[in-house]
N, C-alpha and C positions, 0 to 999 in steps of 0.2 A: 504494500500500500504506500502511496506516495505522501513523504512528511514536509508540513509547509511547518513556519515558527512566524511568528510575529513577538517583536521588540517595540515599545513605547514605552509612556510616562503617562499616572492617571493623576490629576490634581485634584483635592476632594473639597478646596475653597469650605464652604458652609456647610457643606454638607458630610454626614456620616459617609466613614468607607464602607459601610455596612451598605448605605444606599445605590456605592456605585457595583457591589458585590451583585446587586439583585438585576444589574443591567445582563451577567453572563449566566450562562444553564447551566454551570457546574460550580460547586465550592471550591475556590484554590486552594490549592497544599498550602501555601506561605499567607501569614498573615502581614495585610498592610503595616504600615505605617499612618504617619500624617497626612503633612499638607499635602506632597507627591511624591507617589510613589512607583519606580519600575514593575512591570511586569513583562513577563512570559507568555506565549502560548501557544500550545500544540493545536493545528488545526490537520482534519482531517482529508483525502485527496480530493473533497466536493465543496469544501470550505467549513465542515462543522467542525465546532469544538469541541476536543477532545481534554484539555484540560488545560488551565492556567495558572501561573502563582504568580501573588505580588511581592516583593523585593522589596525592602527599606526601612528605615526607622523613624524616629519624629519628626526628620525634618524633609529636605528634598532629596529625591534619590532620582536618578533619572538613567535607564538605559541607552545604551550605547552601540553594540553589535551584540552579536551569539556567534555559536560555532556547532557544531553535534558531533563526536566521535563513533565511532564505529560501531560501540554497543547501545549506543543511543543519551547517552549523555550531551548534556546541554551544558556550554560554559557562556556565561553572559558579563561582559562588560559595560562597563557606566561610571558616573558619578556621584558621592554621596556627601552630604555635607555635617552628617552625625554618622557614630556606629551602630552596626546592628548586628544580629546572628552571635555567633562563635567565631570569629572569628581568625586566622589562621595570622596574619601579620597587623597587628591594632590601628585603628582608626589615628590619623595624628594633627589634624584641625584645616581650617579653612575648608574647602571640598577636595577630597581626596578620589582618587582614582580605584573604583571599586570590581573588584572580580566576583565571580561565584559558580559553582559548579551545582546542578540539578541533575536526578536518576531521571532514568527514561518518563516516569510516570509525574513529573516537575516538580520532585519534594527536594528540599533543600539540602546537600551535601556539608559545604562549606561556603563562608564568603572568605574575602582578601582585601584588604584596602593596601595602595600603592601612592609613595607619594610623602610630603613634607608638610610643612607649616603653612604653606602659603596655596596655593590652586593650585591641584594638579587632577585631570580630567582625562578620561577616558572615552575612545570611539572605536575600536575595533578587537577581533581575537579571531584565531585563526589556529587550529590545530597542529600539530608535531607529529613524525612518524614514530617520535619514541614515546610518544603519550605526553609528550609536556604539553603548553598551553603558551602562545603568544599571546602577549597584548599589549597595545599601541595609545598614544594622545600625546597630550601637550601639559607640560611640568611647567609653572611656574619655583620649584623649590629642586637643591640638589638632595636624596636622597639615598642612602643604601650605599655611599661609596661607590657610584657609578662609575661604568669606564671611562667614560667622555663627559666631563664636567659642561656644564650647561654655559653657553660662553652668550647669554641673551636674556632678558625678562621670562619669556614666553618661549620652552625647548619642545618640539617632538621628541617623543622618547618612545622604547621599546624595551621589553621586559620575558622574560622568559620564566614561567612558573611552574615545578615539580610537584609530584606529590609525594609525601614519605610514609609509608605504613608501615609499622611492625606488625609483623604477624603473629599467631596464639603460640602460645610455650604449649609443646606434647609433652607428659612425664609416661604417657602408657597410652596402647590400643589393645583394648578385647576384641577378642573374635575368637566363635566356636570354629568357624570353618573358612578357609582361605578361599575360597571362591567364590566366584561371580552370584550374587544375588543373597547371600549371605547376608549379615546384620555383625556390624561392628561400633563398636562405641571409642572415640578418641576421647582421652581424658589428660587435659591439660591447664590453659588458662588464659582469656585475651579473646576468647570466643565470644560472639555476636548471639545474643538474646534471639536474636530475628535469622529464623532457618533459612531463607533466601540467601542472609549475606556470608555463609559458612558456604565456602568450595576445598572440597576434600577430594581428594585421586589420593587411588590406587596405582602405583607406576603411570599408567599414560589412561586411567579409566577414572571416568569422572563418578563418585557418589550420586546417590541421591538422597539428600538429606533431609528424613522422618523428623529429628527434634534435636533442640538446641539449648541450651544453657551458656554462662560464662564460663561453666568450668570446663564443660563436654558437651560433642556433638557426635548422633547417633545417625546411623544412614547404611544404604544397604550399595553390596560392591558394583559397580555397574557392567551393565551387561555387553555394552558394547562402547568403542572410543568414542567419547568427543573433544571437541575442539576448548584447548585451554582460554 
């Protein structure tokens, strides 16, 4: 099926975000903000929507570009001029240059803010073959020990963003029987609450994962290869 995205800015003046919530057919994953706030949204190949989040905090937040990678992750660029989320690098005053990364279904991953004391604004992001995340605009501040110190008020700038995970500690795997279709329990630590985000293999055989704890994740061997 063919994926369309749309990026804007909803401003809610006098009125409740709750009012402008009731102009779309579905609940977004992310809950507004203030005065404006970014949003997301998946439309589907005939123009329906399929789901949307809003993006921001108290104050103005305003999208920028997006990108989609391969498993269908959405990274979005823009502006914010307060902090919001969890952020992965802290908010640091004036409007700062904001990232953020969305699951396929537009729940909230992480956001990022990029940028100095003074304006620094965000317009573009564009994916990596290694999975990193570009992202582009205009710096009024130098920030991060950049390569190229900013030699003007107002710099274009460009930015390259990782992800880092650690993954769960195994101290032991049970299993009555080593083969395919079997029921094994990993018992470790660092494990995801939510069975979806546990991927477990067998040498090059993907699980399928029955139930999940932080400490262990239970799943049966798989029966044939798929793709990591």
């Amino acid at each position: 099926m063919a994926k369309a995205f749309l990026i804007a800015a909803c401003r809610s003046h006098s009125h409740s975000i709750e009012r402008q919530r009731e102009a779309f057919a579905a609940i977004p994953q992310v809950r507004a903000g203030a005065r404006t706030s970014a949003f997301v949204a998946r439309l589907g190949s005939k123009g329906s929507l399929i789901w949307h989040a809003f993006l921001g905090g108290v104050g103005v937040d305003i999208g920028g570009g997006l990108c989609v990678d391969g498993s269908g992750s959405v990274y979005v660029t823009g502006t914010s001029d307060s902090s919001w989320g969890a952020p992965t690098r802290a908010f640091t005053g004036g409007y700062d240059a904001m990232a953020a990364k969305l699951d396929s279904s537009g729940s909230l991953i992480w956001p990022t803010f990029l940028g100095g004391y003074e304006d620094d604004m965000s317009y573009g992001t564009a994916g990596g073959a290694d999975g990193s995340v570009h992202v582009t605009g205009t710096s009024e501040s130098r920030w991060d020990g950049s390569a190229i110190p900013p030699p003007a008020d107002y710099n274009a700038f460009v930015a390259k963003l990782v992800e880092t995970q650690s993954g769960p500690t195994i101290t032991k795997i049970k299993s009555k029987r080593p083969t395919a279709g079997s029921t094994a329990t990993i018992i470790g630590a660092g494990f995801s609450s939510n069975k979806t985000a546990n991927a477990v293999y067998f040498g090059n055989l993907k699980a399928e994962v029955k139930r999940a704890r932080t400490r262990s994740s239970t799943g049966s061997r798989a029966t044939r290869c798929r793709s990591r």
